[in-house]
C-alpha angles and dihedrals in degrees: 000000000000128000108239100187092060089032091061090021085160086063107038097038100125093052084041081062099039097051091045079046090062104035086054088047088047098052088045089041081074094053087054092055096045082055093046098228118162094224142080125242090249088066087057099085092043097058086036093060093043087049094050095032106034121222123351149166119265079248097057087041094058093037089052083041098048087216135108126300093231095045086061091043087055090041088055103043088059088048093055099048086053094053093238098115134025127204121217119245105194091104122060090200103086087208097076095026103132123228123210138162123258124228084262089054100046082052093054103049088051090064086051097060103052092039103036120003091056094041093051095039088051088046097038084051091047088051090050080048088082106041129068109293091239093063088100098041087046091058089049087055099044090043082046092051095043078057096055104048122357138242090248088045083048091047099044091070090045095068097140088049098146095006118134115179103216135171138239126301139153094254090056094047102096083055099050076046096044096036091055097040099061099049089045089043089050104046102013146041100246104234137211094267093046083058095052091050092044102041095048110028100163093051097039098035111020114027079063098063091264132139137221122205130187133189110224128186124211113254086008107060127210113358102158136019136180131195130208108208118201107223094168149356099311103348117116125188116214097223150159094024123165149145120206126253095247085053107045118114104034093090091256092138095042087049085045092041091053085051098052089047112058079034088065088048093048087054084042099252113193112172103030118175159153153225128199146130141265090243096076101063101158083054107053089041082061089051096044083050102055093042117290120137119194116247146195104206092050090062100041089059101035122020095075076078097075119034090220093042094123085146134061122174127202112207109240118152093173095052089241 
């Protein structure tokens, strides 16, 4: 067995640290009980900020914590019950409600520090002994930088992480088949010359100087492919594109769409066109976004093929 959260530690960091984070309280947990304390090591910073501090609200607590107001709140109620910290009642608005320790908890904490707090500082330092002595300096940065801009922000700008753009080949033609199979079956009736295309990709797609493109995501496989057909000399449709539904939202078809694209200019593609139906709006937004103009002409060449075609897009990235 391997251990994936050290494998794809990148990934996994925050569960790396969590898990470092419980197998530490639960060493120190130990102290605690020698001690006999009646806490846990999670109450510790909260008795230690209201003992450096003084008294404060559960919002000032969370905000000196960096940590989460309900986790305080719970934090607070079990101190309470233990007698080791009093809230003032003299506002009725909890929000500014003031928290402060009680003599038994002054006394308490006393006896943690010197049985617990100096020991596991003294062991803790002993353990940093043996790593690189940045490694402090490099928490409070990460800790500084997650601050500054969030995992999701930071995310957000990485959308063809693991994304590879690949062409046909026979291995990958049950997906070009499946993936297109689920969006026409759900908002279509697949018709003979979907079938055709489907079916016999090489002879319908590629023998013809076509191309066939899929989006594939690492540890996934193929979740999105796109065809140029060549209907002339130098004519391409862009046809039989699709992403499947597990994979939508993530910009896998405007990622797949930029791809087929400056594949068709590269095979010189003039004219270069569509056909499609109101139906996929998401879809056609995506086209008119990237460049695709609608056009009489091109429908009135080429819909009759397919009995849904409502929609046909002329290439033209200049607007022209």
């Amino acid at each position: 067995m391997t251990d994936i959260v050290a494998e794809r530690s990148a990934l996994f960091l925050g569960s790396r640290f969590k898990r470092l984070a419980e197998r530490m309280q639960s060493q120190v947990t130990r102290l605690v009980e020698q001690a006999q304390l009646p806490l846990q090591p999670s109450h510790m910073p909260v008795l230690g900020t209201l003992d450096r501090d003084g008294p404060q609200t559960i919002g000032d607590l969370a905000e000196a914590m960096q940590v989460a107001q309900p986790t305080v709140t719970r934090a607070i109620a079990r101190l309470t019950e233990l007698g080791l910290v009093e809230t003032n009642r003299e506002h009725r608005d909890q929000r500014h409600k003031t928290i402060r320790l009680t003599e038994t908890g002054r006394e308490t904490l006393d006896r943690a520090k010197m049985l617990v707090w100096n020991r596991t500082e003294a062991a803790v330092e002993e353990v940093l002994g043996a790593l690189d002595p940045s490694f402090l300096a490099q928490l409070d940065a990460l800790e500084a930088l997650l601050a500054r801009e969030p995992l999701d922000v930071r995310a957000g700008r990485h959308v063809e992480a693991g994304l590879t753009i690949r062409t046909f080949t026979d291995e990958l033609a049950p997906a070009f088949k499946s993936i297109n199979l689920e969006w026409l079956n759900d908002m279509y009736a697949v018709e003979p010359i979907d079938l055709k295309v489907l079916d016999h990709p090489r002879e319908a797609i590629l023998d013809d100087g076509g191309a066939i493109l899929f989006a594939v995501v690492e540890g996934v496989g193929p979740v999105g492919t796109c065809a140029l057909k060549k209907t002339g000399e130098r004519a391409f449709e862009l046809t039989k594109m699709g992403v499947l539904k597990s994979a939508r939202g993530a910009k896998v078809g405007e990622a797949l769409l930029h791809a087929v694209i400056a594949h068709a200019q590269d095979l010189g593609a003039d004219p270069l066109f569509l056909l499609s139906n109101r139906k996929s709006a998401a879809a056609v937004h995506l086209y008119e976004k990237l460049g695709f103009m609608h056009d009489a002409g091109i429908m009135s060449e080429h819909g009759a093929r397919y009995a849904r075609c409502d929609v046909a897009m002329l290439y033209r990235p200049d607007g022209g």
